[in-house]
C-alpha positions as CSV (number, residue, x, y, z in Angstrom):
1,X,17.1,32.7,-1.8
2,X,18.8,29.7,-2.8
3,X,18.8,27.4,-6.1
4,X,18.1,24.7,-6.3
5,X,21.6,23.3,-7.0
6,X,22.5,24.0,-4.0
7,X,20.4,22.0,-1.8
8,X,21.8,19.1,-2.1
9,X,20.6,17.9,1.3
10,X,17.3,17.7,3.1
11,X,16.5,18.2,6.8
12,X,13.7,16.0,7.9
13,X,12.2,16.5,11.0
14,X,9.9,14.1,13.9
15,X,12.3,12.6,15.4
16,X,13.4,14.5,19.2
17,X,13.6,11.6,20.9
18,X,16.5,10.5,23.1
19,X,18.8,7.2,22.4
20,X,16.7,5.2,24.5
21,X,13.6,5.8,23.0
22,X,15.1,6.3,19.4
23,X,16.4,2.6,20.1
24,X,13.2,1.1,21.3
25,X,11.3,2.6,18.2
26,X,14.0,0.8,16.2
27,X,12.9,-2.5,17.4
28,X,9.1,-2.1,17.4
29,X,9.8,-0.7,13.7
30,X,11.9,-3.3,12.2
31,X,9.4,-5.9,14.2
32,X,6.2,-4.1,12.4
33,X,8.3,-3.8,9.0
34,X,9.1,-7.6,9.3
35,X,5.6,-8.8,9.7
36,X,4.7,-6.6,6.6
37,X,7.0,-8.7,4.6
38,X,6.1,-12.0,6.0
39,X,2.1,-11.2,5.9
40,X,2.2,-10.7,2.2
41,X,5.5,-12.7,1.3
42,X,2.9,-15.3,2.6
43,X,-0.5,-14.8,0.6
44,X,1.6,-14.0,-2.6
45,X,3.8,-17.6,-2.6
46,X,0.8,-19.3,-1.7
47,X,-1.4,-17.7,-4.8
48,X,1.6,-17.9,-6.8
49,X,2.2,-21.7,-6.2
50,X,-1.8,-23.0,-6.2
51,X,-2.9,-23.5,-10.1
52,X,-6.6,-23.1,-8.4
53,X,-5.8,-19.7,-6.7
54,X,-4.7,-18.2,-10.4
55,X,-8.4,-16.4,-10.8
56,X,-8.7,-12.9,-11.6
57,X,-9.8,-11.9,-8.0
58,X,-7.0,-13.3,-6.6
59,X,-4.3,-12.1,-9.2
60,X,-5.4,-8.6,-8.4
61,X,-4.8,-9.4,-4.8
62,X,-1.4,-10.8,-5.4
63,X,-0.6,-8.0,-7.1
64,X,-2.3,-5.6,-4.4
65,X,0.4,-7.6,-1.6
66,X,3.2,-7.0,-4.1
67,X,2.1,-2.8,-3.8
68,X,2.2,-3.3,-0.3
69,X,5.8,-4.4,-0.5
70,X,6.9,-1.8,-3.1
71,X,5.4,1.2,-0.9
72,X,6.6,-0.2,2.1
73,X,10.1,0.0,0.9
74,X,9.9,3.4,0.1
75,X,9.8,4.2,3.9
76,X,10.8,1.7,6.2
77,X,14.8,1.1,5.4
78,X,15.3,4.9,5.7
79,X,13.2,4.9,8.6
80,X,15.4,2.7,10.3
81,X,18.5,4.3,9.2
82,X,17.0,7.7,10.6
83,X,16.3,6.0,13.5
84,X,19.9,5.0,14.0
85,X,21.7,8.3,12.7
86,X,20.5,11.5,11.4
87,X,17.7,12.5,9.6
88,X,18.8,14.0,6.9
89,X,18.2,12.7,3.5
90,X,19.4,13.9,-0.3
91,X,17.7,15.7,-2.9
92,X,17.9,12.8,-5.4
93,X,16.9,10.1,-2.4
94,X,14.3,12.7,-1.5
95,X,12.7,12.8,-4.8
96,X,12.9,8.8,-5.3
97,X,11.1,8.6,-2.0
98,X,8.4,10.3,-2.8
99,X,7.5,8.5,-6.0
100,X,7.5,5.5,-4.3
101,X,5.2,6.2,-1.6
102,X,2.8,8.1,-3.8
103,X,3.1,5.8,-6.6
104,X,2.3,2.7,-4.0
105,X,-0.7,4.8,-2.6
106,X,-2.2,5.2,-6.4
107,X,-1.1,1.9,-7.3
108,X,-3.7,0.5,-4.4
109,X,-6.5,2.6,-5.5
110,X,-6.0,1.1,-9.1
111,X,-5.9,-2.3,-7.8
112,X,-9.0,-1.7,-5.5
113,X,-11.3,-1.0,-8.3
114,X,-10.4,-3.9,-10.4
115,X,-11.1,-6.1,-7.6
116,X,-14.6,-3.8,-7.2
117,X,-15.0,-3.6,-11.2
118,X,-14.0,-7.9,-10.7
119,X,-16.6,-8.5,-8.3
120,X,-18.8,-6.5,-9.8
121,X,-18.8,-8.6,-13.0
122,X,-18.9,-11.9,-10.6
123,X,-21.9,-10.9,-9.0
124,X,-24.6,-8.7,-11.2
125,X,-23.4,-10.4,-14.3
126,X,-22.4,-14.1,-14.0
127,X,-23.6,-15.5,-16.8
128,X,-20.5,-13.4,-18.9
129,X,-17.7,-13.4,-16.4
130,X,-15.6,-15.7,-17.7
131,X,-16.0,-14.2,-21.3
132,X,-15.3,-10.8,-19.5
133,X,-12.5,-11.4,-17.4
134,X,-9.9,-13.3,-19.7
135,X,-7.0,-14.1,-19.4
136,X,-5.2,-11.3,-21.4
137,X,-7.8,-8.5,-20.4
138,X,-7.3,-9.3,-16.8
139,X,-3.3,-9.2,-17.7
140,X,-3.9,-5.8,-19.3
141,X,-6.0,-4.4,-16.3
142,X,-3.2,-5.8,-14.1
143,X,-0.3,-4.2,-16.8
144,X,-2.3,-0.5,-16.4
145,X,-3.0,-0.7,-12.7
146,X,0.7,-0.8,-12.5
147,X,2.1,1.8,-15.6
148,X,-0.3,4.7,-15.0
149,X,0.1,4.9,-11.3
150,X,4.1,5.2,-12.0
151,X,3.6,7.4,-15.5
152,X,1.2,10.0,-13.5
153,X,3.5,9.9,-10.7
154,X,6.6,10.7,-13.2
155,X,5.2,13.0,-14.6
156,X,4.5,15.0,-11.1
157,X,7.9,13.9,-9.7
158,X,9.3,15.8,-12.9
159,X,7.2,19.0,-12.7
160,X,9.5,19.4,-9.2
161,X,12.7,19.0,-11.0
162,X,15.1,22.5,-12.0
163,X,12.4,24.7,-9.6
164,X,14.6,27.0,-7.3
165,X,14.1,26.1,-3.6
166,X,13.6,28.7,-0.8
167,X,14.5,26.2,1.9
168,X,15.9,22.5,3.1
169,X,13.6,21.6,5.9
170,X,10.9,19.0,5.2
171,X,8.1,19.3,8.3
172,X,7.4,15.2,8.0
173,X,9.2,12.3,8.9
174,X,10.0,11.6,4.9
175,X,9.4,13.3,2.2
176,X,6.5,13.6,0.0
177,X,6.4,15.7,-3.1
178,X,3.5,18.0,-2.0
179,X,6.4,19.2,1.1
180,X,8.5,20.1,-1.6
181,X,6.6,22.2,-3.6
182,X,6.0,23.9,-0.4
183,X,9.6,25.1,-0.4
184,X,9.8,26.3,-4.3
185,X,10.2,29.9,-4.7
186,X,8.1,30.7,-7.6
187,X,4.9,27.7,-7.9
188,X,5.2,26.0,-10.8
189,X,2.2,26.1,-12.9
190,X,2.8,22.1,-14.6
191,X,3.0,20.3,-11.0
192,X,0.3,22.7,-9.9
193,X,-1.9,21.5,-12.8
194,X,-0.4,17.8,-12.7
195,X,-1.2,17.6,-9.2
196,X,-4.2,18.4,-9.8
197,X,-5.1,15.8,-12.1
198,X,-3.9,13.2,-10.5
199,X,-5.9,13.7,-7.6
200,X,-9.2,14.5,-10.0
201,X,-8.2,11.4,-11.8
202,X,-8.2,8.8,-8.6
203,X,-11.0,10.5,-6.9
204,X,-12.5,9.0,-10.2
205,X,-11.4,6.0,-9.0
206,X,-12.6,5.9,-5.1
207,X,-16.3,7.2,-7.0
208,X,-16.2,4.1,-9.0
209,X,-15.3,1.7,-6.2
210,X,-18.3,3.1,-4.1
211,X,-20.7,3.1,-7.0
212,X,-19.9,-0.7,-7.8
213,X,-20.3,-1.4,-4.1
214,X,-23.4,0.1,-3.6
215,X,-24.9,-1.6,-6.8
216,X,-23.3,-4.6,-5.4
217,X,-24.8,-4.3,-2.3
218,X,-28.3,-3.4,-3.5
219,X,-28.1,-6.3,-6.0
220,X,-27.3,-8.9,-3.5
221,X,-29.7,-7.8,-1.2
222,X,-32.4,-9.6,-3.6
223,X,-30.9,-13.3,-3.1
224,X,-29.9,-15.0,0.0
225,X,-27.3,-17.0,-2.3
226,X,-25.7,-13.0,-3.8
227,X,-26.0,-12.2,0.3
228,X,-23.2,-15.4,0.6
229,X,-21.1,-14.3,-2.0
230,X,-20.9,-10.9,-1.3
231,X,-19.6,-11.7,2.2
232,X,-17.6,-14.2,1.9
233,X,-15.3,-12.4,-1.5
234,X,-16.5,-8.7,-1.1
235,X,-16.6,-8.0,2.5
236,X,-12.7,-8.8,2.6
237,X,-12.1,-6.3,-0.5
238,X,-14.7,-3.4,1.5
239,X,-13.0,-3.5,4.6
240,X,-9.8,-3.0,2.6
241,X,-11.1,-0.2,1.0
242,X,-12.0,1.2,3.9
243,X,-9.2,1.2,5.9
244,X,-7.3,2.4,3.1
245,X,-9.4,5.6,2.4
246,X,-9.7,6.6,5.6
247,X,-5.8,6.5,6.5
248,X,-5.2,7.8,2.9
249,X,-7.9,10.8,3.5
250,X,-6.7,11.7,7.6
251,X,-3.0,11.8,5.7
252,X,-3.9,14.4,2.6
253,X,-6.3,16.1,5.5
254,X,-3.6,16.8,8.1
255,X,-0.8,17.2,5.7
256,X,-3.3,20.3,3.7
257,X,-4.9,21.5,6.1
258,X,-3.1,20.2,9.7
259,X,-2.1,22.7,12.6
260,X,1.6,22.7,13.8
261,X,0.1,23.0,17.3
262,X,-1.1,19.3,17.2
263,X,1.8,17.2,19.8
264,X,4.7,15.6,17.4
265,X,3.9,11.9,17.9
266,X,0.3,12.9,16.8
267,X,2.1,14.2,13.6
268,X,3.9,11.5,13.2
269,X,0.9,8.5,13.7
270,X,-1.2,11.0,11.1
271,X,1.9,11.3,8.7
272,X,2.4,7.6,8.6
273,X,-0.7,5.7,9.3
274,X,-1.3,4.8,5.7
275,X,1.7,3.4,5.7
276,X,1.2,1.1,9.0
277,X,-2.2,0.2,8.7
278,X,-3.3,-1.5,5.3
279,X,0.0,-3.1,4.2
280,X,-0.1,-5.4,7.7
281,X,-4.4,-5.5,8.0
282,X,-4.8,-6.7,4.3
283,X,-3.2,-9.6,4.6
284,X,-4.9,-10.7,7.8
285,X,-8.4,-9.9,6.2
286,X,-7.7,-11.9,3.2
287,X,-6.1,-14.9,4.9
288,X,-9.0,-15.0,7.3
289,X,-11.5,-14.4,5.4
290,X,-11.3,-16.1,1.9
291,X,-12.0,-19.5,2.4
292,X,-9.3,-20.7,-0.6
293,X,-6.6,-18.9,1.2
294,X,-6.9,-19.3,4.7
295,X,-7.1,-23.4,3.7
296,X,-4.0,-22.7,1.7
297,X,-2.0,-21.3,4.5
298,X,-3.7,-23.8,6.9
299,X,-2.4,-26.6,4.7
300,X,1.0,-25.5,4.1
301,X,1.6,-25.3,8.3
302,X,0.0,-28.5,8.3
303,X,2.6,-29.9,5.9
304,X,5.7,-28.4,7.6
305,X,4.5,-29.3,11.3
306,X,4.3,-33.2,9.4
307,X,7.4,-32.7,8.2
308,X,9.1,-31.3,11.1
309,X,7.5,-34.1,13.2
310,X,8.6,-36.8,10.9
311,X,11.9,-35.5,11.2
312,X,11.7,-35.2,14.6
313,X,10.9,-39.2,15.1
314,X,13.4,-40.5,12.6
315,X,16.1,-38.3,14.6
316,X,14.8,-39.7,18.0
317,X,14.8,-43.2,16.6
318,X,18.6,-43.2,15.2
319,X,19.8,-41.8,18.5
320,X,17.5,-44.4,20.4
321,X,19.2,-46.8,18.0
């Protein structure tokens, strides 16, 4: 039995590949991890930058791409690094990993139901959305959506800390804090309970989101004009939701309740998927589909081809010169 001052280090596993392929999975990686960056590097500078784009709906998805960065730096730089050398990792990186990743992941569930709870108010009760969704209650919603995912998180993170472990070896290709508490000798009762909660308390969460959809969806189903606006600003936050909940569910599925005969790259896709998935198909929803967006970004390459062009010419003209 060992304490748990002395593992210092922990074994990670998912990765027997050769060089080769180890290399070729670097690329691909740090390709995927690159358009994750630019996808929603893009939609946040151009809500940040456009006065008209500073709405409640698309603060919350600002602050849903700026999750989608957080989370994804929870995984991808060690990734890499694992990639290129061993896959180890320390009991202090180890820990900070998994806060990230399962803050992120509760983090988007907040977000998603205040863009549900948002066009909720939009929709069934027009008349008092502006008087609703102010400016200081929507920074409040934004200001919780943020501490509570990190708090609850914290507070399972430290449940872990001072156990005695039975082990080093971590059956996933990072570390989450559920593995952990997998290799602690003696169950502690406080993560056992915390954990607990925290799922209680964002099932919550996914309940609500699918009640104020299916109001939503009912209500609009009376007006042709409802019909318009729920596809045009609520069909981009359901398919979000969607994709989200079903990669977040297959993970907490396989990882419970998975069978170590599945093949390793299965493992791997079902370990990670969640975090390949929404942070690179959110952006592409929301840029395609919300009109004020997609003619943001449109604009803004419109400018730079101009500009590039113009620069172009006067180059051409002083050498012609």
């Amino acid at each position: 039995m060992e304490n748990v001052s002395v593992v210092t280090m922990f074994a990670l596993s998912g990765l027997n590949f050769t060089l080769e392929q180890r290399i070729t999975l670097f690329v691909l990686t740090l390709l995927w991890y690159l358009l994750i960056l630019l996808g929603n590097a893009v939609l946040i500078v151009s809500i940040v930058i456009d006065k008209n784009l500073h709405e409640p709906m698309y603060i919350f998805l600002c602050n849903l791409s700026i999750n989608a960065l957080y989370g994804s730096v929870g995984f991808y730089p060690k990734f890499l690094l694992d990639l290129l050398s061993s896959h180890v990792i320390s009991y202090v990186g180890c820990i900070l990993q998994g806060f990230v990743i399962h803050s992120s992941t509760c983090a988007d569930f907040s977000i998603l139901a205040l863009m549900a709870y948002d066009r909720y108010v939009a929709i069934c009760r027009p008349l008092v959305y502006h008087s609703v969704m102010t400016r200081q209650r929507v920074s409040i919603f934004v200001l919780f959506s943020w501490l509570l995912p990190l708090y609850l998180m914290f507070m399972n993170t430290a449940s872990l800390l001072g156990s005695r472990l039975c082990g080093s070896q971590i059956n996933r290709l990072y570390c989450v804090n559920w593995m952990i508490a997998t290799l602690v000798c003696s169950p502690s009762k406080a993560n056992v309970a915390v954990s607990y909660f925290n799922m209680l308390f964002y099932f919550g969460h996914f309940v609500f989101i699918i009640w104020s959809y299916m109001y939503l969806i009912r209500t609009c189903m009376s007006s042709k004009e409802n019909q318009g606006k729920f596809m045009q600003t609520c069909m981009p936050h359901l398919m979000s939701l969607i994709t989200f909940s079903i990669t977040v569910l297959l993970d907490l599925l396989y990882m419970r309740f998975g069978s170590a005969d599945l093949p390793q790259d299965l493992n791997n896709f079902m370990a990670i998927e969640f975090l390949l998935i929404p942070p690179v198909v959110n952006p592409l929803i929301y840029g395609l589909k919300l009109t004020k967006i997609r003619d943001k970004i449109l604009t803004f390459v419109h400018i730079k081809r101009t500009d590039a062009k113009s620069q172009a010419t006067r180059v051409s003209g002083k050498l012609s010169n």
